[in-house]
Backbone atoms as SQL, in Angstrom:
CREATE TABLE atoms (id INTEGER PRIMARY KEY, chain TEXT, resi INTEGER, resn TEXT, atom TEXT, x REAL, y REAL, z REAL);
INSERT INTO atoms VALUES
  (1, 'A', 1, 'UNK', 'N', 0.818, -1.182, 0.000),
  (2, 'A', 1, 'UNK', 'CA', 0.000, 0.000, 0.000),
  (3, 'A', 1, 'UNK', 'C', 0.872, 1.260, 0.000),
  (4, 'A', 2, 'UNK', 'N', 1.858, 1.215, 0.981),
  (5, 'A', 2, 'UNK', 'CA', 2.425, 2.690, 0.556),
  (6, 'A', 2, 'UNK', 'C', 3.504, 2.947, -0.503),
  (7, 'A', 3, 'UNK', 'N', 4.046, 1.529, -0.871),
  (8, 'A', 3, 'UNK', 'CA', 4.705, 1.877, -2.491),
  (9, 'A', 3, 'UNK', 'C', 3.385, 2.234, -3.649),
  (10, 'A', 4, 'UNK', 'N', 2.297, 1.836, -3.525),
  (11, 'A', 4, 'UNK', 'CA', 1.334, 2.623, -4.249),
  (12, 'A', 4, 'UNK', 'C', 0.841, 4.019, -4.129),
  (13, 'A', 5, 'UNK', 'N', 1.127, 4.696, -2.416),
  (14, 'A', 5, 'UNK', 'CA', 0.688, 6.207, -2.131),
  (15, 'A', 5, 'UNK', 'C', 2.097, 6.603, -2.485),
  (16, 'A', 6, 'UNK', 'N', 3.131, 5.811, -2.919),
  (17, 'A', 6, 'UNK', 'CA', 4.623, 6.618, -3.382),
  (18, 'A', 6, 'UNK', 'C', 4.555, 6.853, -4.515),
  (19, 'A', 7, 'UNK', 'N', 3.813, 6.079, -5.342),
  (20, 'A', 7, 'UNK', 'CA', 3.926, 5.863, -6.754),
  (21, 'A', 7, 'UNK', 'C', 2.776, 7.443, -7.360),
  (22, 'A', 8, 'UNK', 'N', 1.594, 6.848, -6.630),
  (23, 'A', 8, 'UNK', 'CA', 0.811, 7.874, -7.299),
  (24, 'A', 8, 'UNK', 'C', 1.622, 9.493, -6.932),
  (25, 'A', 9, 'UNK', 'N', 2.194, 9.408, -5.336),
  (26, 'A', 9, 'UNK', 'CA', 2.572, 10.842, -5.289),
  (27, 'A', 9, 'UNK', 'C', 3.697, 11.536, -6.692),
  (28, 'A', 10, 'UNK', 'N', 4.424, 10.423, -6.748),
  (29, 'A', 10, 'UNK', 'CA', 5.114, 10.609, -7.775),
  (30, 'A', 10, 'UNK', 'C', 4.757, 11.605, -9.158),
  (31, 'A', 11, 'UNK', 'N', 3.675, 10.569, -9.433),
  (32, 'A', 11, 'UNK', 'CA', 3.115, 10.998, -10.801),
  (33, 'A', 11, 'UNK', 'C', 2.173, 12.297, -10.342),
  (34, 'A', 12, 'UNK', 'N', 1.170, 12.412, -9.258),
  (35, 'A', 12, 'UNK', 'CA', 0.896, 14.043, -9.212),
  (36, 'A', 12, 'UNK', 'C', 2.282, 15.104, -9.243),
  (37, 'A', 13, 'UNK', 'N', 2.921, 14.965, -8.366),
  (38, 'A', 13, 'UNK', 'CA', 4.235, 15.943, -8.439),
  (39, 'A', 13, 'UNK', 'C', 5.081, 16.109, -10.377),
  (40, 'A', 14, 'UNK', 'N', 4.722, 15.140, -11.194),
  (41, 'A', 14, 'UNK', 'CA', 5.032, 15.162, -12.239),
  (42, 'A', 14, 'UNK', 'C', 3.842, 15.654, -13.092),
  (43, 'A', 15, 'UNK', 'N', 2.675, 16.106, -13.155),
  (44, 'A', 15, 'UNK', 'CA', 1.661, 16.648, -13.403),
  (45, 'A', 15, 'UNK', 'C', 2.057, 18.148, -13.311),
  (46, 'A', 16, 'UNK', 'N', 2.276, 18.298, -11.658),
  (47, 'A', 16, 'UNK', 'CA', 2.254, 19.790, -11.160),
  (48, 'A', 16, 'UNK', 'C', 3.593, 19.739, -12.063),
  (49, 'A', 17, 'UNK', 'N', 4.679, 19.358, -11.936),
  (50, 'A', 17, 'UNK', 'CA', 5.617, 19.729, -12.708),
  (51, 'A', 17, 'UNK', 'C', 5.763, 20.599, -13.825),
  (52, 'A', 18, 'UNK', 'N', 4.650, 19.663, -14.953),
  (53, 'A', 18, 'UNK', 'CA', 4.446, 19.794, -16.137),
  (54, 'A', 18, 'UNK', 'C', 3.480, 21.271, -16.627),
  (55, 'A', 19, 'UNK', 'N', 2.995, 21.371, -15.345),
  (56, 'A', 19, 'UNK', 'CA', 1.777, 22.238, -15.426),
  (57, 'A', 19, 'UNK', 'C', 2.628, 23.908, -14.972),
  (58, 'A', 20, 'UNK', 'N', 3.852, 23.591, -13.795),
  (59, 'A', 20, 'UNK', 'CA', 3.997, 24.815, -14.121),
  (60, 'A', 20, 'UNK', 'C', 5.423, 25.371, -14.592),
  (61, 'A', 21, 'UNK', 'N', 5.851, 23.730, -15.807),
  (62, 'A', 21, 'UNK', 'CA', 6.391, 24.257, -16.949),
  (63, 'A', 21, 'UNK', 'C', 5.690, 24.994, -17.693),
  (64, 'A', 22, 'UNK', 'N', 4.218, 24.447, -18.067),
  (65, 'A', 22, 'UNK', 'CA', 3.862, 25.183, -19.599),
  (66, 'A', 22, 'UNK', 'C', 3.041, 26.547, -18.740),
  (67, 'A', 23, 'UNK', 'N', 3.145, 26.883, -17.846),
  (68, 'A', 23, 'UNK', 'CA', 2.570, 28.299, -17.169),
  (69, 'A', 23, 'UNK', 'C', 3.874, 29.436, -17.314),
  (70, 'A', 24, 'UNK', 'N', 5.188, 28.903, -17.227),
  (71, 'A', 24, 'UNK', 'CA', 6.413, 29.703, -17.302),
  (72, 'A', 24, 'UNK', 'C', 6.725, 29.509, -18.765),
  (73, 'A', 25, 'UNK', 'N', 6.202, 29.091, -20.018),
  (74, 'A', 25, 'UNK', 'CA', 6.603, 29.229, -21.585),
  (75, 'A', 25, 'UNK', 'C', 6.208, 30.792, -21.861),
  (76, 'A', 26, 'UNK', 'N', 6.771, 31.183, -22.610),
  (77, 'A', 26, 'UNK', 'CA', 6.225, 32.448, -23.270),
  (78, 'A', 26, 'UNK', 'C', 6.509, 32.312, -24.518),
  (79, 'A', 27, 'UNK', 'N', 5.430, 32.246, -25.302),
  (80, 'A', 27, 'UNK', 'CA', 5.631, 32.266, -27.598),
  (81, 'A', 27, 'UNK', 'C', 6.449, 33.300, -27.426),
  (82, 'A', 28, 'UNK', 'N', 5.964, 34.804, -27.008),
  (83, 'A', 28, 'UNK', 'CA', 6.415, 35.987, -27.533),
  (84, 'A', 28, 'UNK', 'C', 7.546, 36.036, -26.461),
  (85, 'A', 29, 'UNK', 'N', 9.163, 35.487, -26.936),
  (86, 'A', 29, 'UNK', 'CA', 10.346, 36.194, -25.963),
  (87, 'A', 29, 'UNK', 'C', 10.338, 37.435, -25.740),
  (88, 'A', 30, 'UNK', 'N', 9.370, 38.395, -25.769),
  (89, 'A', 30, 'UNK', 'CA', 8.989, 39.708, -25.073),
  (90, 'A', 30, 'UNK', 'C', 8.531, 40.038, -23.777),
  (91, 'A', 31, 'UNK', 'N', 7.691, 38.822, -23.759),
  (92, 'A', 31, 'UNK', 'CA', 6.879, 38.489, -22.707),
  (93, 'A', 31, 'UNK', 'C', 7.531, 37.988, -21.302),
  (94, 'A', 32, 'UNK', 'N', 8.744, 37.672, -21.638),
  (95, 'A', 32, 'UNK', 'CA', 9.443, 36.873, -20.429),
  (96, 'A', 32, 'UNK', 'C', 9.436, 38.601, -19.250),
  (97, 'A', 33, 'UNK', 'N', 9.621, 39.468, -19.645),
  (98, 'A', 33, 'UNK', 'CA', 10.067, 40.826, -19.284),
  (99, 'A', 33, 'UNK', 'C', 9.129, 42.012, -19.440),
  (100, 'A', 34, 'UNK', 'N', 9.170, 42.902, -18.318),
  (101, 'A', 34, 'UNK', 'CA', 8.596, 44.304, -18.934),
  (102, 'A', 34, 'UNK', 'C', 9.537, 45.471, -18.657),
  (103, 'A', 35, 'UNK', 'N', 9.099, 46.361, -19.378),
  (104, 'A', 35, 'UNK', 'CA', 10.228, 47.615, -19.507),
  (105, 'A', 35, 'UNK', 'C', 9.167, 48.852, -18.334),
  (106, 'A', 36, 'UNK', 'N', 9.677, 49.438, -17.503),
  (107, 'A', 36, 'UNK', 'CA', 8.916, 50.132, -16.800),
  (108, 'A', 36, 'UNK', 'C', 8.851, 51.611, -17.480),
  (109, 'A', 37, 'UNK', 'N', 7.995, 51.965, -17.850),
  (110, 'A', 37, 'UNK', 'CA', 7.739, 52.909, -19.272),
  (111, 'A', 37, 'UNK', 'C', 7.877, 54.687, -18.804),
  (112, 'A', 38, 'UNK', 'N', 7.684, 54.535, -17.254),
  (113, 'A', 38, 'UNK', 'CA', 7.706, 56.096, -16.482),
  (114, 'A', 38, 'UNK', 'C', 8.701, 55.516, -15.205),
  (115, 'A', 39, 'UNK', 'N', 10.020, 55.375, -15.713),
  (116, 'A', 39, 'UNK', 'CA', 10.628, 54.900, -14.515),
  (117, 'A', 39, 'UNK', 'C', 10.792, 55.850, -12.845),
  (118, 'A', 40, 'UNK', 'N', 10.896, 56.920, -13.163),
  (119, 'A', 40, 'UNK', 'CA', 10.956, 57.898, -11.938),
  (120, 'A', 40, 'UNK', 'C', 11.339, 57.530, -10.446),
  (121, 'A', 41, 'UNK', 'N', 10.782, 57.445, -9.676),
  (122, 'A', 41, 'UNK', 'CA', 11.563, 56.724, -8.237),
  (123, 'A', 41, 'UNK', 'C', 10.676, 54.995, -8.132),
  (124, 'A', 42, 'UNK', 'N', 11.282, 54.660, -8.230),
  (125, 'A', 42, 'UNK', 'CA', 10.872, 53.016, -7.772),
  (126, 'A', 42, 'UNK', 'C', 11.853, 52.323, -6.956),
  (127, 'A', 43, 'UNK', 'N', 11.609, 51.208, -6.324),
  (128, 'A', 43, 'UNK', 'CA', 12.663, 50.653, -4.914),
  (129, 'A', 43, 'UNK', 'C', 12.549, 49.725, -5.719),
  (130, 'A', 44, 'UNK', 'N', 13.836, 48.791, -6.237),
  (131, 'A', 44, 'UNK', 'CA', 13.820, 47.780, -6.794),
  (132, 'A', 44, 'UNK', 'C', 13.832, 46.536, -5.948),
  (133, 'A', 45, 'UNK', 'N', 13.930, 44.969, -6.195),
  (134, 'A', 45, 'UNK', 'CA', 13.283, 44.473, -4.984),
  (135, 'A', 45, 'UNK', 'C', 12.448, 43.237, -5.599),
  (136, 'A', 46, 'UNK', 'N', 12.073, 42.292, -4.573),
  (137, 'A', 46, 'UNK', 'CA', 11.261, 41.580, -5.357),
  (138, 'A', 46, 'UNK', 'C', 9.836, 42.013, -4.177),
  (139, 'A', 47, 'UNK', 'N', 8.724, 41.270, -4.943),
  (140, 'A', 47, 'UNK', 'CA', 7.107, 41.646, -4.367),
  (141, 'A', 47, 'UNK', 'C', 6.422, 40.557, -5.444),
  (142, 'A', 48, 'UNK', 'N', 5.244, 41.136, -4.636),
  (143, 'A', 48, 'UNK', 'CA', 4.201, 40.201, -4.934),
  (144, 'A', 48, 'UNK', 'C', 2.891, 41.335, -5.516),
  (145, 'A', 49, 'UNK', 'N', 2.033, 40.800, -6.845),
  (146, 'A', 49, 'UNK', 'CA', 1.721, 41.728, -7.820),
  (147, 'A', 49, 'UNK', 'C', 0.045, 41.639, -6.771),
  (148, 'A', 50, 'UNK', 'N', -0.425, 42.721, -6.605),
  (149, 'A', 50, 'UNK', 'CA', -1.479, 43.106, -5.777),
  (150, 'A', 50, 'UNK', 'C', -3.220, 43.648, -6.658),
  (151, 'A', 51, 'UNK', 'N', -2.110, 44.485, -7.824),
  (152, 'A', 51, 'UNK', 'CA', -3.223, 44.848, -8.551),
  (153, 'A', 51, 'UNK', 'C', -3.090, 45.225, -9.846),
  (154, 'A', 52, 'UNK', 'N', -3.451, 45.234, -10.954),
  (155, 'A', 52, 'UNK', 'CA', -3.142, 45.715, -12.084),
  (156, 'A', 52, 'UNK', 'C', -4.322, 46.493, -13.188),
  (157, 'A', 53, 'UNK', 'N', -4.107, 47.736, -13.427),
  (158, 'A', 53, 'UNK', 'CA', -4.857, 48.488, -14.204),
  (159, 'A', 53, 'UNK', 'C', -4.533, 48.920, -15.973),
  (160, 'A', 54, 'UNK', 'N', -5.271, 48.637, -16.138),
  (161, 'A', 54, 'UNK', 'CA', -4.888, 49.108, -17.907),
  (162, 'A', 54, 'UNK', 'C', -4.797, 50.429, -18.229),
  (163, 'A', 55, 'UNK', 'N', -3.939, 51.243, -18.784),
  (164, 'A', 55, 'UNK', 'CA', -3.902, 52.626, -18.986),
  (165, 'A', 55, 'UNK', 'C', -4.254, 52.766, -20.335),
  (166, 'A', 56, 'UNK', 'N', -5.550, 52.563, -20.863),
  (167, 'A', 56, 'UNK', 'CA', -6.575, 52.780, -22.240),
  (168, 'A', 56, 'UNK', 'C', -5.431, 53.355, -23.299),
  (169, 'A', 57, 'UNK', 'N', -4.935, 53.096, -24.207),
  (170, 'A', 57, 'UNK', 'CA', -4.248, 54.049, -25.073),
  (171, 'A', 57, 'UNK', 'C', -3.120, 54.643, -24.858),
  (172, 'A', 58, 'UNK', 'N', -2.325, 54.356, -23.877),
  (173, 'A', 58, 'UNK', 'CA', -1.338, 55.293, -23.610),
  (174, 'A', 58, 'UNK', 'C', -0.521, 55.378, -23.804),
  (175, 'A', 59, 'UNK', 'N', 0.067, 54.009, -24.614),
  (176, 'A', 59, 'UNK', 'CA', 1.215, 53.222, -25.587),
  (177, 'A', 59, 'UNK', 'C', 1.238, 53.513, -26.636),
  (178, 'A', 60, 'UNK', 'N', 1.409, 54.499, -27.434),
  (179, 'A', 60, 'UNK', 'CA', 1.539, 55.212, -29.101),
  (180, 'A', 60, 'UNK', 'C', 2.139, 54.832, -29.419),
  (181, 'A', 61, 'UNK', 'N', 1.750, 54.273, -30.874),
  (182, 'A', 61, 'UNK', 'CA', 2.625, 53.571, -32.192),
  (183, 'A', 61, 'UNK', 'C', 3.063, 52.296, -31.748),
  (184, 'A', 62, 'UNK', 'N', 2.570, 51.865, -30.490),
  (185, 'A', 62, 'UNK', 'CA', 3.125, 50.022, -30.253),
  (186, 'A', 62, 'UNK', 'C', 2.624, 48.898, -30.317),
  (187, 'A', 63, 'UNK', 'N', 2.990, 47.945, -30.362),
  (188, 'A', 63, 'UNK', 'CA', 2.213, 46.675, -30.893),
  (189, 'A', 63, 'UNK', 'C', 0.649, 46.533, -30.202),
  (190, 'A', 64, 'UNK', 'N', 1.429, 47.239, -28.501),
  (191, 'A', 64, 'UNK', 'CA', 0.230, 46.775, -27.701),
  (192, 'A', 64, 'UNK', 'C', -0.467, 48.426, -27.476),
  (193, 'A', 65, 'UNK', 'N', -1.422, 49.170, -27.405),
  (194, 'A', 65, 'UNK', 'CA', -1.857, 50.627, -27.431),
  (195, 'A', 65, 'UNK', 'C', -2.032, 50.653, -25.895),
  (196, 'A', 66, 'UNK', 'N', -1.581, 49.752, -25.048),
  (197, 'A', 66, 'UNK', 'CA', -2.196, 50.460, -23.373),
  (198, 'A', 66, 'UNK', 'C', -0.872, 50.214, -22.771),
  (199, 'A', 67, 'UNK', 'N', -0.917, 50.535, -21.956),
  (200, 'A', 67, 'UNK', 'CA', 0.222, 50.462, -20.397),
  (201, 'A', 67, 'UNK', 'C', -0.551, 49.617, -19.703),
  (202, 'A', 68, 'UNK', 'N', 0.549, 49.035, -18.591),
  (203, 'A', 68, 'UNK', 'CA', -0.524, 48.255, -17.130),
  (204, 'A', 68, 'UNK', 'C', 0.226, 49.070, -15.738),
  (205, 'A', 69, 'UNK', 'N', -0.392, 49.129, -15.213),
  (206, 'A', 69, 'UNK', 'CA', 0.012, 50.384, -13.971),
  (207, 'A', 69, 'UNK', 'C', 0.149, 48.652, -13.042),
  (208, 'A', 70, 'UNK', 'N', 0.653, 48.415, -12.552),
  (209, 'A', 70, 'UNK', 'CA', 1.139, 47.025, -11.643),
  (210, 'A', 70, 'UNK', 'C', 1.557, 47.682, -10.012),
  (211, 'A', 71, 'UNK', 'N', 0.311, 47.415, -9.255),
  (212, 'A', 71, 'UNK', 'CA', 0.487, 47.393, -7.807),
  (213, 'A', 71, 'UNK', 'C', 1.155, 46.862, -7.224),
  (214, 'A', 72, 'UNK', 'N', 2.295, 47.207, -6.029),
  (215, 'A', 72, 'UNK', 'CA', 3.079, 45.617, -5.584),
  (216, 'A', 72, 'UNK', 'C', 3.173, 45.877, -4.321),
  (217, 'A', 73, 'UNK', 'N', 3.123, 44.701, -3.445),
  (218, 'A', 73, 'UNK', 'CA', 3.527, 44.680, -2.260),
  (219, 'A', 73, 'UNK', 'C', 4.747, 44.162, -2.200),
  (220, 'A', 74, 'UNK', 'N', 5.936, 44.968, -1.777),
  (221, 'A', 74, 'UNK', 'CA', 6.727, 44.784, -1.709),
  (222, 'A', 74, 'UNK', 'C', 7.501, 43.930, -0.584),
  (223, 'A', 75, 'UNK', 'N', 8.392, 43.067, -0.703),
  (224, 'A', 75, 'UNK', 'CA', 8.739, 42.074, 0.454),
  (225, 'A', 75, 'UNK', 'C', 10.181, 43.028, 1.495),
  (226, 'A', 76, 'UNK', 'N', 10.241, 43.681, 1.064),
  (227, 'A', 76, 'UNK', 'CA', 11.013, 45.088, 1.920),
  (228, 'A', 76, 'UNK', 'C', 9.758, 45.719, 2.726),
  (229, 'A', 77, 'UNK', 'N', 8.525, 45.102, 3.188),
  (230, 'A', 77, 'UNK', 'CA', 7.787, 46.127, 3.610),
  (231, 'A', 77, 'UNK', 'C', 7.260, 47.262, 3.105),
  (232, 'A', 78, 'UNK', 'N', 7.116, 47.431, 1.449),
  (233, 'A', 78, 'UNK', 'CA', 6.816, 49.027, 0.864),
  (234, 'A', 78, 'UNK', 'C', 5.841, 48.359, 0.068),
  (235, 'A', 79, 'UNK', 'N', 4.809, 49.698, -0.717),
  (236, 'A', 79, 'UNK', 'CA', 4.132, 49.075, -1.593),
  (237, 'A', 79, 'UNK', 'C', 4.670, 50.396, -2.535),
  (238, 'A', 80, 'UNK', 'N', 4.346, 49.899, -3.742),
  (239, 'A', 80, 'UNK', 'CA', 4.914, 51.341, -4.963),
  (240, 'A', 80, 'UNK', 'C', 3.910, 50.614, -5.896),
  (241, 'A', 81, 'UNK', 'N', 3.619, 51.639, -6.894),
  (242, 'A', 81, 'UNK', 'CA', 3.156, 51.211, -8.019),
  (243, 'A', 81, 'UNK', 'C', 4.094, 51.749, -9.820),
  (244, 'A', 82, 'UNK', 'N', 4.299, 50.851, -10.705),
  (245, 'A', 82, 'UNK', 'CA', 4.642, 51.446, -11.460),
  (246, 'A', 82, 'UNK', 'C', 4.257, 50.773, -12.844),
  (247, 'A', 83, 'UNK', 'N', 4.287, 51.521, -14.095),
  (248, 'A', 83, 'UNK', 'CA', 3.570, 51.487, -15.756),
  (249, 'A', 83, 'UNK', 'C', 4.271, 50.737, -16.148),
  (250, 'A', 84, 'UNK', 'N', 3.918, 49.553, -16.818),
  (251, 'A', 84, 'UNK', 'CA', 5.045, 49.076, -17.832),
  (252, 'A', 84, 'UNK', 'C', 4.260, 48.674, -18.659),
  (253, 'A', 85, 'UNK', 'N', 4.705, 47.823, -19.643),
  (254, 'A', 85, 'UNK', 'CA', 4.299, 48.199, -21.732),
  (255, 'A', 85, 'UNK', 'C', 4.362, 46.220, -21.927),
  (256, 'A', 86, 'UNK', 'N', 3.695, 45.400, -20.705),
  (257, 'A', 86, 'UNK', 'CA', 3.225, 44.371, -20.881),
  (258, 'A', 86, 'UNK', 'C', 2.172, 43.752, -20.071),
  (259, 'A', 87, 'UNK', 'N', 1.368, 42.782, -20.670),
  (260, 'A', 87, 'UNK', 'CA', 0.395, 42.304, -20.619),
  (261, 'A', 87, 'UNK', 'C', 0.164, 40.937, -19.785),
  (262, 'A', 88, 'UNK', 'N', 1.981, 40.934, -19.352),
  (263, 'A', 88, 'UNK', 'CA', 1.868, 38.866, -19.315),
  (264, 'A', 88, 'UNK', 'C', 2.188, 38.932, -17.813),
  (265, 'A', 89, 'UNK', 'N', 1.286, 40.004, -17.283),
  (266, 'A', 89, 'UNK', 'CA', 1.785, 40.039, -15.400),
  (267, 'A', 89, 'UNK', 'C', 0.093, 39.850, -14.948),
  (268, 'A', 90, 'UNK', 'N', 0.261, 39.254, -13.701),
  (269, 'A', 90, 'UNK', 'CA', -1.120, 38.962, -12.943),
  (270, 'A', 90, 'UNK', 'C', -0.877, 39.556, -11.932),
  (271, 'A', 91, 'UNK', 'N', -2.228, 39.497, -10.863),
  (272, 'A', 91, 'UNK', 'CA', -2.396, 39.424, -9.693),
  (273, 'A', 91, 'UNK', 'C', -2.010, 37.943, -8.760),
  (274, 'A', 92, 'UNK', 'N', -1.298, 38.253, -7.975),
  (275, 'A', 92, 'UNK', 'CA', -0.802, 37.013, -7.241),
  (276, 'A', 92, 'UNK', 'C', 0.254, 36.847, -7.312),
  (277, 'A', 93, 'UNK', 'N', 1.459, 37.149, -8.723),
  (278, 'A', 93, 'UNK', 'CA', 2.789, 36.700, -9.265),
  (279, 'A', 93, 'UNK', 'C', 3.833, 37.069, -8.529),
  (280, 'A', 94, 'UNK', 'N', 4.729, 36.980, -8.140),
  (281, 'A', 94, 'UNK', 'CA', 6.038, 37.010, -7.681),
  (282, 'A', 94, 'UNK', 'C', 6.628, 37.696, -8.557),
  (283, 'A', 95, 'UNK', 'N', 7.361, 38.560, -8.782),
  (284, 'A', 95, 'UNK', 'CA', 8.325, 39.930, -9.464),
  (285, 'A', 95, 'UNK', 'C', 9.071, 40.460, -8.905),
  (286, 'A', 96, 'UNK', 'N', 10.500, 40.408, -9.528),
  (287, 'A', 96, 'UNK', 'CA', 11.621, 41.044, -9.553),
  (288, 'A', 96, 'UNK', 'C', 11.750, 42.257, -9.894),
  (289, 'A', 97, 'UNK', 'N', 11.960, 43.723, -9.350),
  (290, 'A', 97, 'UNK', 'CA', 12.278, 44.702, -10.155),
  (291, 'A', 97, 'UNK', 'C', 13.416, 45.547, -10.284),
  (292, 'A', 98, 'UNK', 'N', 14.665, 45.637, -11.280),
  (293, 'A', 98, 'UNK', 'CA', 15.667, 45.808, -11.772),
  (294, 'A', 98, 'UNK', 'C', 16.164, 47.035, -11.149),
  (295, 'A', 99, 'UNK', 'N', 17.269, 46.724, -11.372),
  (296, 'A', 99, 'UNK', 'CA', 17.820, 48.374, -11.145),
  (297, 'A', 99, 'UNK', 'C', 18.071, 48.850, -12.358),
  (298, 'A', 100, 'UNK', 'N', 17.934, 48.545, -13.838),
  (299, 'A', 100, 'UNK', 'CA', 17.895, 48.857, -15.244),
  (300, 'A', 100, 'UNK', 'C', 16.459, 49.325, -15.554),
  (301, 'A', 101, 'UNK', 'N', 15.262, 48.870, -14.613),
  (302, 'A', 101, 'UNK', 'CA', 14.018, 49.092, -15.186),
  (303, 'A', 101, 'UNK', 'C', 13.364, 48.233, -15.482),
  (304, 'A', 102, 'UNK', 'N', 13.604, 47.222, -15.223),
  (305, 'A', 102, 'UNK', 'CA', 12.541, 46.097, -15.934),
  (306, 'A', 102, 'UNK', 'C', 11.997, 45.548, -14.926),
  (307, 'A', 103, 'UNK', 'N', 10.926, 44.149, -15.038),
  (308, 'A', 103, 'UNK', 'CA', 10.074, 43.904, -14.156),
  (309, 'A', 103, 'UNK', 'C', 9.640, 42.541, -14.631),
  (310, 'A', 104, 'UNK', 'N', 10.441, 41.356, -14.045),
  (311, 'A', 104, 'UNK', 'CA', 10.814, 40.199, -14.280),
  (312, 'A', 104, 'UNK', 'C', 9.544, 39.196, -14.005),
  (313, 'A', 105, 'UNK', 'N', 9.155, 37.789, -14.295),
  (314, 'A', 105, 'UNK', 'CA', 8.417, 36.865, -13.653),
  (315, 'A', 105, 'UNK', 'C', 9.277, 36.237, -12.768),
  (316, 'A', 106, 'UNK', 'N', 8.996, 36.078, -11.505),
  (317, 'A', 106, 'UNK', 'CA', 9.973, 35.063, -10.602),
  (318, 'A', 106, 'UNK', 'C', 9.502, 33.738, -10.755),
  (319, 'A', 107, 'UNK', 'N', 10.235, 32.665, -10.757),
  (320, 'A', 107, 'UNK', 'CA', 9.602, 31.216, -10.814),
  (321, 'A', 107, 'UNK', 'C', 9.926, 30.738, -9.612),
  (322, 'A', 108, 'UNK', 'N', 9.463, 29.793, -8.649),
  (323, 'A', 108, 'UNK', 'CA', 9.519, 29.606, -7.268),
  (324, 'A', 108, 'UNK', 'C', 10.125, 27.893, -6.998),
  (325, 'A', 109, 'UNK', 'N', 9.735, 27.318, -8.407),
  (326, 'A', 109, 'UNK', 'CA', 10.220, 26.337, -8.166),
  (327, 'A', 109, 'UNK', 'C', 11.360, 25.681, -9.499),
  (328, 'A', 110, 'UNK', 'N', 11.571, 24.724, -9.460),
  (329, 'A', 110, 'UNK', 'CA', 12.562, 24.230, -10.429),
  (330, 'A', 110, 'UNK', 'C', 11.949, 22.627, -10.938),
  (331, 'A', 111, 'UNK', 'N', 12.038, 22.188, -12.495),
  (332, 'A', 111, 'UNK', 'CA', 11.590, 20.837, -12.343),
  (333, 'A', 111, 'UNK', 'C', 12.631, 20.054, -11.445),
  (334, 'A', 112, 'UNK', 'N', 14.060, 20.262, -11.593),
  (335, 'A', 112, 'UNK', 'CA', 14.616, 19.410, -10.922),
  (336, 'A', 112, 'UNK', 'C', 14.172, 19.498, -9.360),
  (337, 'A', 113, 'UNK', 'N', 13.909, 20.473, -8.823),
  (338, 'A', 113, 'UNK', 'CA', 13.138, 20.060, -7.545),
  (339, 'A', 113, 'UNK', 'C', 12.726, 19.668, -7.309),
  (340, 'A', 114, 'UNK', 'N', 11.312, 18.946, -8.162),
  (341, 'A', 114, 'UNK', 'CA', 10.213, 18.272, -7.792),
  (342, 'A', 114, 'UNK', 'C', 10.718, 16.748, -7.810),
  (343, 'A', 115, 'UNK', 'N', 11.507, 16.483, -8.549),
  (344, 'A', 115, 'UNK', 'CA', 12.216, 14.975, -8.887),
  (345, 'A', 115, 'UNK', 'C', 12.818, 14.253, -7.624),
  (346, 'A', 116, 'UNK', 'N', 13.014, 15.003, -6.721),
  (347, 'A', 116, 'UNK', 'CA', 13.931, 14.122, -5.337),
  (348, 'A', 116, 'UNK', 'C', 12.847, 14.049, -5.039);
C-alpha cells in the first residue's frame, strides 16, 4: 500500500511539474520581461503583484496601445506602483524589479526540484 501512495505521489508531483512548466513558456520572448515605461523613483526588490490596471491608449505607435500600472507589495515592507508596456503580469505573481528598469516573472520552483 504505501509503495502505491509513493507511486501515485510521484506521478501528481510530475503533473504539477508539467503544469507549471507550460505556465512559465512564453511564444512571444517579449513576454518573459517588462520595460517600466515612467521609470521615476521606484525601490527595486522583489514583491508580490497586488493589482493591475490598464492605462486605455497610452502606448503610441506600439504593438500593444495600453500600459498596465502594476500594484506591488513589496517584500522590503513598501508598496509602490509602477507602468510598464506588458500584458503577461497577474495578480498574485512574484516579481523582480531591476535596477535597469525592468520587471521580471519570478519562478519559485525548479523541475529538478520536484524529482527528489
Amino acid at each position: 500500500m504505501r509503495a502505491i501512495l509513493a507511486l501515485m505521489t510521484k506521478k501528481a508531483l510530475a503533473v504539477l511539474a508539467l503544469s507549471v512548466a507550460a505556465c512559465s513558456y512564453y511564444q512571444i520572448p517579449s513576454d518573459a520581461d517588462a520595460i517600466i515605461v515612467r521609470p521615476g523613483n521606484f525601490m527595486k526588490g522583489s514583491g508580490v503583484i497586488t493589482a493591475v490596471s490598464v492605462l486605455r491608449n497610452a502606448n503610441n505607435g506600439q504593438r500593444d496601445p495600453n500600459l498596465y500600472r502594476i500594484s506591488l507589495q513589496m517584500d522590503s515592507a513598501g508598496f509602490q506602483q509602477v507602468d510598464i508596456d506588458s500584458s503577461s503580469f497577474f495578480v498574485g505573481e512574484a516579481v523582480e524589479l531591476t535596477n535597469d528598469g525592468r520587471l521580471l516573472h519570478v519562478t519559485g520552483t525548479g523541475l529538478k526540484d520536484l524529482a527528489h
